[in-house]
OpenMM code with the backbone's topology and positions (N, CA, C; nanometers):
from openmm import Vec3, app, unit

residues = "UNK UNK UNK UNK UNK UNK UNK UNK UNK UNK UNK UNK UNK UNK UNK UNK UNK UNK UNK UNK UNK UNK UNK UNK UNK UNK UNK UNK UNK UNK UNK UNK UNK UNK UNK UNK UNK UNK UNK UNK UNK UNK UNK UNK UNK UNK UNK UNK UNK UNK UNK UNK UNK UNK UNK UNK UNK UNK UNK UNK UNK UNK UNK UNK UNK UNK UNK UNK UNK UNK UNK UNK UNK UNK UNK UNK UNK UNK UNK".split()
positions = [
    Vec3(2.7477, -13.0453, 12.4001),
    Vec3(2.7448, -13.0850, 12.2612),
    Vec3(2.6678, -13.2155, 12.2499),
    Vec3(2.6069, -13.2231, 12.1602),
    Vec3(2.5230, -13.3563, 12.0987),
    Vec3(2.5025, -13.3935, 11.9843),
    Vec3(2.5962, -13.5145, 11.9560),
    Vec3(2.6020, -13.5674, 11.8639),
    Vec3(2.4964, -13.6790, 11.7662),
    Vec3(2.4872, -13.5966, 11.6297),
    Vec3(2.4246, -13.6852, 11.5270),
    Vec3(2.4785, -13.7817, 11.4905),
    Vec3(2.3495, -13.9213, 11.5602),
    Vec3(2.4143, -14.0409, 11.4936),
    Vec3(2.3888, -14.0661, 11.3278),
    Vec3(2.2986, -13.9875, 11.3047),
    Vec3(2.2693, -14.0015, 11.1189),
    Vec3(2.3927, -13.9029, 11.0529),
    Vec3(2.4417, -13.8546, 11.0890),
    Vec3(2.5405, -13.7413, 10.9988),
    Vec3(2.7117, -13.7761, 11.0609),
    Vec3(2.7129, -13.7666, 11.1699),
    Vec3(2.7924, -13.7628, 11.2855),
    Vec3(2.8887, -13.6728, 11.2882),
    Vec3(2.7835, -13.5512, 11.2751),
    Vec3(2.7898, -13.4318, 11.2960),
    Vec3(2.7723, -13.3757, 11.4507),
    Vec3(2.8620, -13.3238, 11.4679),
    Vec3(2.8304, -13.1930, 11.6257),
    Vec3(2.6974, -13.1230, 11.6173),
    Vec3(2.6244, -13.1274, 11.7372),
    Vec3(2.5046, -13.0068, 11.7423),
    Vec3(2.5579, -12.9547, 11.8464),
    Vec3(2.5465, -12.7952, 11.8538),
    Vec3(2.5840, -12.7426, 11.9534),
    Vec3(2.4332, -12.6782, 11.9767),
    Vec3(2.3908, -12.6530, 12.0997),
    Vec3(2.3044, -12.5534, 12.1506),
    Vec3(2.3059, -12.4889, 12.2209),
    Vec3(2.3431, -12.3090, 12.2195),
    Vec3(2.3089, -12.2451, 12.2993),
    Vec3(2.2275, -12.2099, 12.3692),
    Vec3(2.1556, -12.1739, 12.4950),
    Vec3(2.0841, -12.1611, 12.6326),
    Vec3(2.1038, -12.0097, 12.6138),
    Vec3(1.9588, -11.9135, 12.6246),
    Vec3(1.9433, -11.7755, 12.6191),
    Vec3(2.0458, -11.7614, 12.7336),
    Vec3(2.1234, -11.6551, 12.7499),
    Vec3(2.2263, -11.6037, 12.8617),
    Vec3(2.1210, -11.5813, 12.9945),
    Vec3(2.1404, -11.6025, 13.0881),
    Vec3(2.1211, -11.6163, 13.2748),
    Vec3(2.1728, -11.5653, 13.2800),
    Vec3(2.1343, -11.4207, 13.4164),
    Vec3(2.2563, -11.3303, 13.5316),
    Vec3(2.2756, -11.4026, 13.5680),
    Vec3(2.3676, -11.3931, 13.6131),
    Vec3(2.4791, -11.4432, 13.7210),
    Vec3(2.5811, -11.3933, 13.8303),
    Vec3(2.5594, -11.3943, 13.8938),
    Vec3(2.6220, -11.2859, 14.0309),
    Vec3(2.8035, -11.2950, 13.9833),
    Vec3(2.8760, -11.1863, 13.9357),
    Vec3(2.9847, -11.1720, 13.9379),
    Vec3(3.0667, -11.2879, 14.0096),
    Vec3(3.1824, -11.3716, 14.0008),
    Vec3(3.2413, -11.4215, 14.0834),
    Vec3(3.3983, -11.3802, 13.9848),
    Vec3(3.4653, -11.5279, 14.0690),
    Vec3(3.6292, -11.5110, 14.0781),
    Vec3(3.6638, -11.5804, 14.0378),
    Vec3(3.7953, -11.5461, 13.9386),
    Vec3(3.8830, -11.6769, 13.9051),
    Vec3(4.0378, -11.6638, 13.9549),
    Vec3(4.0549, -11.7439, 14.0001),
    Vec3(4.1589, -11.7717, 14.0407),
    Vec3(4.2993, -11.8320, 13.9580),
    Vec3(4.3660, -11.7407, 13.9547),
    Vec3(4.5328, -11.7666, 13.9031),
    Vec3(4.6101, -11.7506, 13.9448),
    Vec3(4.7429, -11.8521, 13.8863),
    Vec3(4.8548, -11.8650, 13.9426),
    Vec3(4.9469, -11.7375, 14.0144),
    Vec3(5.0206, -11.7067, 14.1065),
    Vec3(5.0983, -11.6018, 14.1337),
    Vec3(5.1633, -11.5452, 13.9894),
    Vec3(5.2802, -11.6414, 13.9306),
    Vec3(5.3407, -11.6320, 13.7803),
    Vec3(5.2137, -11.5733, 13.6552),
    Vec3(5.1255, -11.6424, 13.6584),
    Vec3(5.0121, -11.5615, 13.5575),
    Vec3(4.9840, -11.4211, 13.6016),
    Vec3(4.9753, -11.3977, 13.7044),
    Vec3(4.9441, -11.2805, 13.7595),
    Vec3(5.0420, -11.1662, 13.7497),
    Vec3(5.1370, -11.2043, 13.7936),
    Vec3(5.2407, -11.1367, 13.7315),
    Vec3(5.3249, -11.0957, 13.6042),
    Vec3(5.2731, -11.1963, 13.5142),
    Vec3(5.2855, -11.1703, 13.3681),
    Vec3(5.1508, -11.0846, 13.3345),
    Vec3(5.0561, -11.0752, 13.3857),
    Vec3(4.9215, -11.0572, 13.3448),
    Vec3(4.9132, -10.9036, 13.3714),
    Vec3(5.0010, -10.8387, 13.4927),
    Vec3(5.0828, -10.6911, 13.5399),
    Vec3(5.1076, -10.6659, 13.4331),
    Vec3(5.2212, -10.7124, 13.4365),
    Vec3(5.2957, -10.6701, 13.3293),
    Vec3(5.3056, -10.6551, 13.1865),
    Vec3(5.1825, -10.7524, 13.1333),
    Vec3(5.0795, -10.6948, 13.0161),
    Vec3(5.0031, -10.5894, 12.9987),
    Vec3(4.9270, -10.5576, 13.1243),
    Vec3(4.8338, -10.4562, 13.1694),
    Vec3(4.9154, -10.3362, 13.1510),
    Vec3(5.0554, -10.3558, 13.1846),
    Vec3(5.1204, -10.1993, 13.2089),
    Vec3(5.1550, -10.1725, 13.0324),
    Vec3(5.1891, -10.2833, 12.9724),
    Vec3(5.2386, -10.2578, 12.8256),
    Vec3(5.1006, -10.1951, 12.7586),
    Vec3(5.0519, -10.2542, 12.7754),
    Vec3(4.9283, -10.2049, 12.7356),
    Vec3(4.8310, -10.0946, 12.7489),
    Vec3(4.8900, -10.0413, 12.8413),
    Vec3(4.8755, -9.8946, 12.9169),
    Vec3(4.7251, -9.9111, 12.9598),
    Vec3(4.6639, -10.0353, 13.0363),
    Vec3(4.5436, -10.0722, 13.0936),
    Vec3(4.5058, -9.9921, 13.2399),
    Vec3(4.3967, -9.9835, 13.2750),
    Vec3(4.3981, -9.9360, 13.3979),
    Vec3(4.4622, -9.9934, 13.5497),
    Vec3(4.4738, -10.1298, 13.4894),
    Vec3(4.4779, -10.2350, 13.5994),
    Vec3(4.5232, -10.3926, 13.5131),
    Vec3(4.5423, -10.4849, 13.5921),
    Vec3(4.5717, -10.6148, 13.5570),
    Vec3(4.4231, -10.6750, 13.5119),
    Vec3(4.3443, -10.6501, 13.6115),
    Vec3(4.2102, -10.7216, 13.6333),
    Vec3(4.1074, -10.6620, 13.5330),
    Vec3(4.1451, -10.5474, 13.4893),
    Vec3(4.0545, -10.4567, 13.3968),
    Vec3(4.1151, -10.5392, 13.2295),
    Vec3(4.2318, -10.5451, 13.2496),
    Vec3(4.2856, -10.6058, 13.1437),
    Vec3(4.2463, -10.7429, 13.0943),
    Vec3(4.2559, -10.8483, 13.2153),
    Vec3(4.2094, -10.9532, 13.2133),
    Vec3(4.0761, -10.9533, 13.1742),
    Vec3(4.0115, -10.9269, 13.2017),
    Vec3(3.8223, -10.8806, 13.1916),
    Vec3(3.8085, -10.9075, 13.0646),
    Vec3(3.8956, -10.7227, 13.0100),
    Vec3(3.8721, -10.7569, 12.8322),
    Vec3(3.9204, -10.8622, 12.7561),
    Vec3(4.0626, -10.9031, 12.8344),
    Vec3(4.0972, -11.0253, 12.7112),
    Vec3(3.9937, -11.1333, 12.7429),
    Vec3(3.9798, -11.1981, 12.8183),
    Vec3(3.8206, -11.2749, 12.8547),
    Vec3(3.7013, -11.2313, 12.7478),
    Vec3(3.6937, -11.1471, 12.7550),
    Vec3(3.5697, -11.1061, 12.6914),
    Vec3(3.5882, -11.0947, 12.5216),
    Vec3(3.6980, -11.0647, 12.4636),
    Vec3(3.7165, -11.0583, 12.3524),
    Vec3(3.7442, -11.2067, 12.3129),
    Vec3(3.7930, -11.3113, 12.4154),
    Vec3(3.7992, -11.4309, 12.3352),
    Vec3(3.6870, -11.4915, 12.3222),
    Vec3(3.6148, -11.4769, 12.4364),
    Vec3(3.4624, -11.5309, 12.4199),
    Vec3(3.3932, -11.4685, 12.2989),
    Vec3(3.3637, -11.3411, 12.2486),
    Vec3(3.3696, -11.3086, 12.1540),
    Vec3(3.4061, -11.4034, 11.9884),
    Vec3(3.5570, -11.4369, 12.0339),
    Vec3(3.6178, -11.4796, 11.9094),
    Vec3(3.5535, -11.6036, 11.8558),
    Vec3(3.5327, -11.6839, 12.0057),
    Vec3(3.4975, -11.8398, 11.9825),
    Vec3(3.3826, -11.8130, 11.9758),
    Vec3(3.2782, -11.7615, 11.9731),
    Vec3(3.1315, -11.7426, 11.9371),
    Vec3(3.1427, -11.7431, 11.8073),
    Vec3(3.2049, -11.6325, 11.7616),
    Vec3(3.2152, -11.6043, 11.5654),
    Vec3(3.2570, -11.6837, 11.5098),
    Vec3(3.3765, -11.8088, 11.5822),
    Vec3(3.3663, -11.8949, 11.4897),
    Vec3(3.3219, -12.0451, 11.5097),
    Vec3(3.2467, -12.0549, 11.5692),
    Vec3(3.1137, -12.1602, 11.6119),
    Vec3(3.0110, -12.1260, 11.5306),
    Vec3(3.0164, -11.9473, 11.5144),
    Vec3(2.9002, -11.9259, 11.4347),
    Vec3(2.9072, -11.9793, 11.2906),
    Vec3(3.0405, -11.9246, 11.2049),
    Vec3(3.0894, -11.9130, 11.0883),
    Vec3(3.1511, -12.1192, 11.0958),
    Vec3(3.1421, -12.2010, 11.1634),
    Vec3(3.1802, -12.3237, 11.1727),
    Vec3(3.0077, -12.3901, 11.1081),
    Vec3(2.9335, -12.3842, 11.2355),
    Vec3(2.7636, -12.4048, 11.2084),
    Vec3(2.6746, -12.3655, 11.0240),
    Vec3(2.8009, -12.2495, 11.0355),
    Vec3(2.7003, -12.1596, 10.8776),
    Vec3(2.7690, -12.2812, 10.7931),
    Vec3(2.8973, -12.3020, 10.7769),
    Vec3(2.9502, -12.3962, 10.6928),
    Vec3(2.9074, -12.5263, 10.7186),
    Vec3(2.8862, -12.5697, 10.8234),
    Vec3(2.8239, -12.7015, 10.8241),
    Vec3(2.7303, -12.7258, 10.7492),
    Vec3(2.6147, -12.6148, 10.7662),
    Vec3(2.4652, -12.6057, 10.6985),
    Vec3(2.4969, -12.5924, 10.5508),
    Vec3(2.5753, -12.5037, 10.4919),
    Vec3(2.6230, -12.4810, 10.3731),
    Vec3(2.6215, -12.6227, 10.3311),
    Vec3(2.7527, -12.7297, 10.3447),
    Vec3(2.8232, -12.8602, 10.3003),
    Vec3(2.6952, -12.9301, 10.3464),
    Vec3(2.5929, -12.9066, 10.4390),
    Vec3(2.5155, -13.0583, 10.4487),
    Vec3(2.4060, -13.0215, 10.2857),
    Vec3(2.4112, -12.9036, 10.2609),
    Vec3(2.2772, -12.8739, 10.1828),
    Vec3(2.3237, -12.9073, 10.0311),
    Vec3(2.4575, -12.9407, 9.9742),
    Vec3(2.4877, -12.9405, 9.8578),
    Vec3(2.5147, -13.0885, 9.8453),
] * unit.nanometer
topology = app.Topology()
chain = topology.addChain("A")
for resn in residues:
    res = topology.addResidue(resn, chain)
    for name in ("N", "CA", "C"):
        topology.addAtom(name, app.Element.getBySymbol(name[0]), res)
């Protein structure tokens, strides 16, 4: 993030997406085991398949509203 000293406003800039070789994240035993046991409520294939999507749908979420944050910024600076 980089901040406007004339507004002192947030700029955010996104970087076109880079591959990146798959890696790992690492969690607690207790997360993991709650994270089962979501997967099974959920009738998921797996814990890790589960995890994946919720990952991916939050990244998702926080994009849309960075996006819909930015649109309103531009909106309020222009009036």
């Amino acid at each position: 993030m980089l901040g406007d000293k004339k507004t002192g406003s947030v700029i955010i800039k996104w970087e076109k997406p880079t591959a990146v070789k798959p890696t790992s994240i690492r969690f607690s035993p207790s997360i993991i085991e709650k994270a089962k046991r979501l997967a099974e409520l959920h009738k998921a294939r797996g814990y890790q398949t589960w995890l994946k999507q919720i990952v991916e749908e939050r990244i998702k979420h926080e994009e849309k509203l960075l996006s819909d944050f930015k649109r309103e910024l531009k909106i309020a600076s222009n009036k």
